[in-house]
C-alpha positions as CSV (number, residue, x, y, z in Angstrom):
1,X,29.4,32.0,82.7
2,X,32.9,33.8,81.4
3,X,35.3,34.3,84.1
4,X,37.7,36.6,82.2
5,X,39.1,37.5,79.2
6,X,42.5,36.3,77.8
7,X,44.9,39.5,77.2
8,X,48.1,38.4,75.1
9,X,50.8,41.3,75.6
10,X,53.2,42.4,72.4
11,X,55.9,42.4,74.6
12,X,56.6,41.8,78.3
13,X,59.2,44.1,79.5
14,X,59.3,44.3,83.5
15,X,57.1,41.8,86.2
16,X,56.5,42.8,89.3
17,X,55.2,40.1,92.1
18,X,52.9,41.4,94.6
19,X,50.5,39.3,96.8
20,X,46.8,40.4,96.5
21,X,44.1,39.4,99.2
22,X,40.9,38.2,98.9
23,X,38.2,38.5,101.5
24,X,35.4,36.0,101.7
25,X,31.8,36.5,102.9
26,X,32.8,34.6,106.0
27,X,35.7,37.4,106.9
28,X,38.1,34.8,105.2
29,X,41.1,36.2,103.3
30,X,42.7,34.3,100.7
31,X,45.9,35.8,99.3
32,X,47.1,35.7,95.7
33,X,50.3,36.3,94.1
34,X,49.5,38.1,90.7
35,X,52.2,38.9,88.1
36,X,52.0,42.4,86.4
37,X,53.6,42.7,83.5
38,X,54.2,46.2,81.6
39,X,53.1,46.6,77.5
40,X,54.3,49.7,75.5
41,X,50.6,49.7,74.2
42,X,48.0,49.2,76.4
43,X,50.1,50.0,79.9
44,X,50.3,47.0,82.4
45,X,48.6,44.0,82.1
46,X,48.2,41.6,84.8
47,X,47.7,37.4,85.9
48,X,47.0,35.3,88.8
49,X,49.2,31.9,88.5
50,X,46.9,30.0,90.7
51,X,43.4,30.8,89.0
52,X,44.0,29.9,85.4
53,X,42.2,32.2,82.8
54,X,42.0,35.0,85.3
55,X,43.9,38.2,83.6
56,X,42.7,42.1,83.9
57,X,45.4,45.0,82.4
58,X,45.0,48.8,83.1
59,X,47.0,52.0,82.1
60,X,48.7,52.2,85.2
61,X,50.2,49.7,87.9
62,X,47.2,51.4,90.4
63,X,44.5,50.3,87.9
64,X,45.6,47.3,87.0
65,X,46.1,45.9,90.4
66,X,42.5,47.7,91.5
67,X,41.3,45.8,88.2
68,X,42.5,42.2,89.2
69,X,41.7,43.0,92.4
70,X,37.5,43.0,90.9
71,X,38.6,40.1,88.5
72,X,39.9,37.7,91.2
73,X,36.6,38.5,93.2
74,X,34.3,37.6,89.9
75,X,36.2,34.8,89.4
76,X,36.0,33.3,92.8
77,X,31.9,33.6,92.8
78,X,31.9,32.2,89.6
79,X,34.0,29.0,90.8
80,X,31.3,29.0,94.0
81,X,28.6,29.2,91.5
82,X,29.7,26.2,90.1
83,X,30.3,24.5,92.8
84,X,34.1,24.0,92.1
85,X,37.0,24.8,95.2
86,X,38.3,27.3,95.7
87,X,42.1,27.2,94.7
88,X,44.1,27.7,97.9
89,X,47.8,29.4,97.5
90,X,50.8,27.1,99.3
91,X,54.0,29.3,98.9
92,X,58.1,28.5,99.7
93,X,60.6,30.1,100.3
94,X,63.9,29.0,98.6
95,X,67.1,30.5,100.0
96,X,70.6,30.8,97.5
97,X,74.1,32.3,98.5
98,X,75.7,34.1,96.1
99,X,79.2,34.9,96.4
């Protein structure tokens, strides 16, 4: 079963980490941080670090998060399918002063 499609930008410009949730059948939420990354020519295009392979884009920052929003979701009952665990997210926090 295909989980997702690769999507290989012609040039990164900005990225933008935001954390996206996703809710289990049992009323679990798992979040995920997903990298969006802008494209001159086809908009925004975005990944999830933690689920390898799993990559959606849209024309807009709205449709591309909406879109990996459905891809994480596909890829998640795909992983169930085949019995494999689900990826869970650890994040740190790493503090630096500047002067």
């Amino acid at each position: 079963m295909q989980r997702s499609r690769a999507i290989k930008p012609s040039s990164p410009c900005s990225v933008i980490i935001n954390k996206l949730e996703y809710k289990e059948m049992n009323t679990r939420v798992l979040e995920y941080t997903v990298i969006l990354h802008q494209d001159e020519e086809c908009g925004y295009w975005v990944e999830v670090p933690t689920l390898a392979g799993c990559v959606s884009q849209g024309k807009t920052k709205e449709e591309a998060l909406k879109n990996i929003r459905e891809a994480i979701e596909l890829h998640l009952e795909c992983m169930k399918e085949d019995g494999e665990e689900i990826p869970r997210e650890e994040s740190y926090k790493v503090a630096i002063e500047t002067s």
